[in-house]
C-alpha positions, 0 to 999 in steps of 0.5 A, a space after each residue: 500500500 502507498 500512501 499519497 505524496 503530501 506536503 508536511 505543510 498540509 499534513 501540520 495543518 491537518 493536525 492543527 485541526 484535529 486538535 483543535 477540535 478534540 480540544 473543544 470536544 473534550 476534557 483534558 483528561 480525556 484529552 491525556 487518554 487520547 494523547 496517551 492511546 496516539 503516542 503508544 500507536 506511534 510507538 507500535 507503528 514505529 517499533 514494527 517498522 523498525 523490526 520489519 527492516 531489520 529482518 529484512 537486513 538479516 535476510 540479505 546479510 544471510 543470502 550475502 554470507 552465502 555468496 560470500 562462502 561460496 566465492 571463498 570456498 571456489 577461491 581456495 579450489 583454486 590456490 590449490 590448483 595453482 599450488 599443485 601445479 607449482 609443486 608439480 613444475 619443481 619436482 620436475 
């Protein structure tokens, strides 16, 4: 899902309204709860997309690491390919 591209300016004035309308809408302890419950959203939504993109990291570091062996393990095949063939030209 994608969001739509929104100038900050507008999304400011958007929470400039709904505030101001929970301002007159309800008390200021109702007002904390509602302040409280959007904090801990945010918070949730945040931690989750910090979690997200760190899996996502582990996975590619995980498919990196075996290309990386890989490509080390086709490297030592061939030093000793190369170490054979010198061992063989000075035994002759």
């Amino acid at each position: 899902m994608s969001l739509p591209c929104m100038h900050p300016v507008l999304l400011n004035q958007m929470i400039v309204i709904i505030s101001q309308s929970f301002n007159e809408c309800f008390s200021s302890d109702e007002q904390a709860i509602i302040g409280s419950f959007l904090t801990t959203l945010g918070d949730m939504l945040s931690l989750n997309s910090a979690y997200i993109s760190y899996m996502q990291n582990q996975n590619s570091f995980s498919i990196n690491s075996q290309d990386d062996y890989d490509l080390l393990e086709k490297s030592v095949e061939k030093i000793k390919e190369e170490l054979h063939k010198i061992k063989s030209n000075v035994q002759k």
